[in-house]
Backbone as a printed PyTorch tensor [residue, N CA C, xyz], in Angstrom:
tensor([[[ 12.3830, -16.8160, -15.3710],
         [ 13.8190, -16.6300, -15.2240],
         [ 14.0810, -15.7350, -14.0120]],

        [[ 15.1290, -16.3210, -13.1930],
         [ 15.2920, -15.4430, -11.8940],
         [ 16.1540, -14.1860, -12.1330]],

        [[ 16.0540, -13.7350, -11.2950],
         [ 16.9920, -12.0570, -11.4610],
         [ 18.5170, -12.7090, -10.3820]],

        [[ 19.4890, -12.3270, -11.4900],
         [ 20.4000, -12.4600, -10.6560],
         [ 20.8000, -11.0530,  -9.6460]],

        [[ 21.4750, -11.9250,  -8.6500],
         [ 21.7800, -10.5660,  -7.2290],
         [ 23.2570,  -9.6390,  -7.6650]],

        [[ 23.1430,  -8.5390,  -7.4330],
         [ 24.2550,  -7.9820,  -7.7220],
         [ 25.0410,  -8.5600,  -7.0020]],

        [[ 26.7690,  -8.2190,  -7.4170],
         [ 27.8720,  -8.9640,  -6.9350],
         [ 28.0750,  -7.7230,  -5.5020]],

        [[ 28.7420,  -8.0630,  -4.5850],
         [ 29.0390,  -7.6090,  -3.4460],
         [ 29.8350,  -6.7330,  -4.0280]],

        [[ 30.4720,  -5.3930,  -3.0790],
         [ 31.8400,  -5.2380,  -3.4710],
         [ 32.9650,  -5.6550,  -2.4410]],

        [[ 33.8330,  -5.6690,  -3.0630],
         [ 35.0380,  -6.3070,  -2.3160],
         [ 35.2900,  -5.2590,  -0.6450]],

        [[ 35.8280,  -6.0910,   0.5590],
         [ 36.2390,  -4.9600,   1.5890],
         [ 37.1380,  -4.7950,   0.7880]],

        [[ 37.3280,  -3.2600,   1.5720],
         [ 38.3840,  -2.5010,   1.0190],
         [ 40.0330,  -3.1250,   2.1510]],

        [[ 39.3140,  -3.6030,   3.4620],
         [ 40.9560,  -4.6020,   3.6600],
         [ 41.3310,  -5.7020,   3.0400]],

        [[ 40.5250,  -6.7520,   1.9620],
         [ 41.1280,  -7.5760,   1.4750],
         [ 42.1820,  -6.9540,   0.1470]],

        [[ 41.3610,  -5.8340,  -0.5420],
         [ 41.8250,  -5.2100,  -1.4510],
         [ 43.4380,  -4.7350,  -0.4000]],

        [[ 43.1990,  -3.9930,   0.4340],
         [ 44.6320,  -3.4290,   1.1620],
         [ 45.5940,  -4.3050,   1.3460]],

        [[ 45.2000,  -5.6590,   0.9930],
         [ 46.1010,  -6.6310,   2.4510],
         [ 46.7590,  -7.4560,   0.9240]],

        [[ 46.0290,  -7.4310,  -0.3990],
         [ 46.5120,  -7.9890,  -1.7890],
         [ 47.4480,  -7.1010,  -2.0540]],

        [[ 47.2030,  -5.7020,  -2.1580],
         [ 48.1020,  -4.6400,  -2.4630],
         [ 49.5170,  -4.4530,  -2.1420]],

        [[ 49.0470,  -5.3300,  -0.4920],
         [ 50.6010,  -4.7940,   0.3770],
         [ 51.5520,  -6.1310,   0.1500]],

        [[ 50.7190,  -7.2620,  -0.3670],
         [ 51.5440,  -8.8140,  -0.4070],
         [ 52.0210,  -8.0770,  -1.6600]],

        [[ 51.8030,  -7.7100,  -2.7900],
         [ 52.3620,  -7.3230,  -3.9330],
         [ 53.3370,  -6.5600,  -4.2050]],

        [[ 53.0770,  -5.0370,  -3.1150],
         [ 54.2400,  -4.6340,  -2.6330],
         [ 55.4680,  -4.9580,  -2.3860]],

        [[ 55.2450,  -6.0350,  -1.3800],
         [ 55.8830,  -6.8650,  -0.5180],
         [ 56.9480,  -7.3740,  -1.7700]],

        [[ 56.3160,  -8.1960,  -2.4250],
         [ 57.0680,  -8.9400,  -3.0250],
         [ 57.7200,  -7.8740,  -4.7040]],

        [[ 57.5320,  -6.9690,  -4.8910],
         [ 58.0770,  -6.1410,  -5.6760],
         [ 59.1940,  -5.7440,  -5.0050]],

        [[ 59.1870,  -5.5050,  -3.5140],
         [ 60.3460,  -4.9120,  -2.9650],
         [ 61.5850,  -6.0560,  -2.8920]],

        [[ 60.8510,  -7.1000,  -2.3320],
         [ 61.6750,  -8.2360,  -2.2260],
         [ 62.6120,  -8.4300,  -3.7370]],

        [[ 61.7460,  -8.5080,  -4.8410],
         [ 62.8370,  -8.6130,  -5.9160],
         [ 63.5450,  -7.6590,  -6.3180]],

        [[ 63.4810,  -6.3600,  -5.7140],
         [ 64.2420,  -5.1980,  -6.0050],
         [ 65.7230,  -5.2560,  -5.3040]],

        [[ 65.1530,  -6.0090,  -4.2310],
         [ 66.3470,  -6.0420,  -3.3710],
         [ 67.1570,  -7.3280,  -3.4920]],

        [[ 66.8390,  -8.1920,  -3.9190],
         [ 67.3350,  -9.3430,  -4.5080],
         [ 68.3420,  -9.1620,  -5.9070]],

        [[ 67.5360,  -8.3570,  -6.5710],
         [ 68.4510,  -7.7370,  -7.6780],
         [ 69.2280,  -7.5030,  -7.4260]],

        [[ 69.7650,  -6.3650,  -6.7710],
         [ 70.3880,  -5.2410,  -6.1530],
         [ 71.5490,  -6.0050,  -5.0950]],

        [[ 71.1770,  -6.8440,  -4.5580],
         [ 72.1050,  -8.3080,  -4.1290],
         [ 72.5920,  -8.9360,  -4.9670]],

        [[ 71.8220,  -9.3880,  -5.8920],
         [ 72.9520, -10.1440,  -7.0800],
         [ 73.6500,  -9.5570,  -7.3950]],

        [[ 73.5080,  -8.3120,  -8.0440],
         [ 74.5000,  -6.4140,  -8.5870],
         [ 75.7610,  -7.0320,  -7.7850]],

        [[ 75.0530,  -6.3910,  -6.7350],
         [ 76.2270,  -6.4840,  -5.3560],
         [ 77.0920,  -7.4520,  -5.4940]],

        [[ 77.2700,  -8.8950,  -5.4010],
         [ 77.4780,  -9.9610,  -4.7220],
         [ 78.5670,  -9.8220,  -6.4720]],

        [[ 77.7620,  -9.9280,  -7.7040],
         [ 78.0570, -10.1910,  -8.8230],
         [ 79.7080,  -9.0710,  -9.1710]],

        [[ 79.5150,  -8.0910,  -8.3280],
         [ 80.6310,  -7.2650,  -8.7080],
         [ 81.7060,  -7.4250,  -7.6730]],

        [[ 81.3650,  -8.0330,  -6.9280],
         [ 82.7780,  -8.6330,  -5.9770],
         [ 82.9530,  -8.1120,  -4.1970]],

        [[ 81.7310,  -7.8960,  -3.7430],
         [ 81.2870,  -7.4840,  -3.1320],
         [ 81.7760,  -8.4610,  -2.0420]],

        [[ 82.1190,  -8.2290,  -0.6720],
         [ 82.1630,  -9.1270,   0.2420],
         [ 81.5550,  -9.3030,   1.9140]],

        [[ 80.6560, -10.1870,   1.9600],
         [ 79.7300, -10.0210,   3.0570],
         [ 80.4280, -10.6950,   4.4090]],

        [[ 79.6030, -10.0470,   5.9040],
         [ 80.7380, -10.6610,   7.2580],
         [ 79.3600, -11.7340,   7.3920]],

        [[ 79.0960, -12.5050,   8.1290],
         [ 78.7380, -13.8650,   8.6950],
         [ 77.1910, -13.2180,   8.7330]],

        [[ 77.1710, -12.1300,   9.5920],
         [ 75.5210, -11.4200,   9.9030],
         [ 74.7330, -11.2100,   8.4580]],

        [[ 75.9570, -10.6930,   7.7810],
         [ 75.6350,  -9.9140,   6.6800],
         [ 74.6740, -11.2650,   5.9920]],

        [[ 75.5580, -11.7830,   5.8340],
         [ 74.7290, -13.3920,   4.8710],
         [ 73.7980, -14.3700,   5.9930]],

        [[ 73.9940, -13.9650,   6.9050],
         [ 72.7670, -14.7270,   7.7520],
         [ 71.4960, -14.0230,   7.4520]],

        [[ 71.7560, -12.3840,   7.7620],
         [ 70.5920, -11.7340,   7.3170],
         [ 69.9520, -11.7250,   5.4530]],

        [[ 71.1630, -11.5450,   4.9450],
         [ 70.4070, -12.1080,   3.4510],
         [ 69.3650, -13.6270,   3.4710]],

        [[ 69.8660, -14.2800,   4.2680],
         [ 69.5020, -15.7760,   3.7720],
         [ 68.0210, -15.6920,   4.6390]],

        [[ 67.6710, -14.7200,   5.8970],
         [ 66.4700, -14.7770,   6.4960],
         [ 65.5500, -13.9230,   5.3180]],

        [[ 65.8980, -12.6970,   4.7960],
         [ 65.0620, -12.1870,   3.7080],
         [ 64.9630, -12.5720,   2.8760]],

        [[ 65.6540, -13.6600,   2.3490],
         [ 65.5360, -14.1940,   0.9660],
         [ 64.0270, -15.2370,   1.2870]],

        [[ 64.1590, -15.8410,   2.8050],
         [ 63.5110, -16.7000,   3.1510],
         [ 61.8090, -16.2900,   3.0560]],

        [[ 62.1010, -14.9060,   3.7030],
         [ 60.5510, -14.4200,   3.8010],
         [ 60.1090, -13.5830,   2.2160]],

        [[ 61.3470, -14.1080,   1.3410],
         [ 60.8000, -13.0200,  -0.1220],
         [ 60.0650, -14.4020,  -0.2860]],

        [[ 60.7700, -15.9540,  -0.5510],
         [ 60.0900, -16.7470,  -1.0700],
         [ 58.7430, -17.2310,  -0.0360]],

        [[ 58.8260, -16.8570,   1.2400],
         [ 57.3560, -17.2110,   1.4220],
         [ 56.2540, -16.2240,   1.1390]],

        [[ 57.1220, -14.8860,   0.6150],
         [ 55.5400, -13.7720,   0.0970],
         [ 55.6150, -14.5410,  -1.1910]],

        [[ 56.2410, -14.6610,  -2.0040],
         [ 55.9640, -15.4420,  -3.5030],
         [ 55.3760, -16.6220,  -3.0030]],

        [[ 55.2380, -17.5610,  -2.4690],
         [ 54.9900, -18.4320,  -2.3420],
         [ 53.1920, -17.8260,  -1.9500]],

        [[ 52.9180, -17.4860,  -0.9040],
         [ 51.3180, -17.0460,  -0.7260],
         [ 50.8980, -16.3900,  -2.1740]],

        [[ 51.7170, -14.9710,  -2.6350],
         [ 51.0820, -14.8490,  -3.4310],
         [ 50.0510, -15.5140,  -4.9810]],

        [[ 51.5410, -16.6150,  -4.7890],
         [ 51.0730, -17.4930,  -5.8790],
         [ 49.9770, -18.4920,  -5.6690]],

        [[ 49.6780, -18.9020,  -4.3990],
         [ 48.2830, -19.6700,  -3.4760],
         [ 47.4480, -18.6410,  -3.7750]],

        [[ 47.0700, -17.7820,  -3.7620],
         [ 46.1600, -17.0180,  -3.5720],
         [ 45.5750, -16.2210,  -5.1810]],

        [[ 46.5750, -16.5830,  -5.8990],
         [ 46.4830, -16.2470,  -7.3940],
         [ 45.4630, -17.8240,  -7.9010]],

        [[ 45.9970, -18.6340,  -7.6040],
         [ 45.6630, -20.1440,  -7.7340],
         [ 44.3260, -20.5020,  -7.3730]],

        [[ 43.9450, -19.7520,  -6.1230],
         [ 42.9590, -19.8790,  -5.6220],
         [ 42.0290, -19.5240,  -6.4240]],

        [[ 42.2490, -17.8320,  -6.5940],
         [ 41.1060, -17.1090,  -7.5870],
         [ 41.0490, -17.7910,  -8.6160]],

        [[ 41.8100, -18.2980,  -9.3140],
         [ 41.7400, -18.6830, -10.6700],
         [ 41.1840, -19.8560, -10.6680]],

        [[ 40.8850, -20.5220,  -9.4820],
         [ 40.5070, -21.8650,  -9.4590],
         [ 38.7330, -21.3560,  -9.7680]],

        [[ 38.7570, -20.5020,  -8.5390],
         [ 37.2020, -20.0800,  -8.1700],
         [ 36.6190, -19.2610,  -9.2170]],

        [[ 37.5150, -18.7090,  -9.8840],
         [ 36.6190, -18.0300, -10.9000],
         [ 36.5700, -19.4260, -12.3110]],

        [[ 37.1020, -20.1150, -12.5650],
         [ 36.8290, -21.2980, -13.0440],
         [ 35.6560, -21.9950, -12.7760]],

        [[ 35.5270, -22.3450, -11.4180],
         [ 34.2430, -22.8950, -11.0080],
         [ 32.7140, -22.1830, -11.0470]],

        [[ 33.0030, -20.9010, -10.9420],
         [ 32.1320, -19.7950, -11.2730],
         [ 31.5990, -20.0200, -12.3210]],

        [[ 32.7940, -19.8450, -14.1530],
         [ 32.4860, -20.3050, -15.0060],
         [ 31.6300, -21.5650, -15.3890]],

        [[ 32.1300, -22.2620, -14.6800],
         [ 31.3780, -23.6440, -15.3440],
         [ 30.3810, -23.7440, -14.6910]],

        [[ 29.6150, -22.9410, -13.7340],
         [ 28.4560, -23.4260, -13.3060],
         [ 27.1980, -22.7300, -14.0910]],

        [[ 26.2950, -23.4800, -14.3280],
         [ 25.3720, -23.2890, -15.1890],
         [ 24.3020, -22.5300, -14.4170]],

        [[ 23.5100, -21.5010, -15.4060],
         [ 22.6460, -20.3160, -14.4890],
         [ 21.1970, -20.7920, -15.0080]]])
């Protein structure tokens, strides 16, 4: 029976760079909230105002959007991990 190899450890920039997409997107829904609040209590925006909402809204759904690729990913790979026989 072979000796298995210890597991690597992770860089510490992939760990930094997961941390900050998570960030990222915690802030994004904070501020999205906080826009609905807004918008929901009668709030009224000039032309910039809602151009610029509609560009951050854009880049909240493309951090959700990676994050969720990259959740998908692992979960794929640690799946395949699983099923492979030692």
């Amino acid at each position: 029976m072979g000796v298995v190899p210890p597991v690597a450890k992770m860089d510490g920039t992939v760990l930094n760079g997961i941390s900050r997409f998570v960030q990222e997107l915690e802030q994004g829904q904070r501020v999205m909230d906080h826009l609905i609040r807004s918008a929901s209590s009668g709030s009224r925006y000039s032309n910039a105002e809602l151009l610029s909402l509609q560009a951050s809204m854009y880049r909240y759904a493309q951090v959700l959007d990676l994050v969720s690729r990259i959740v998908e990913k692992g979960t794929n790979g640690l799946k395949d991990v699983l099923k492979t026989q030692v």
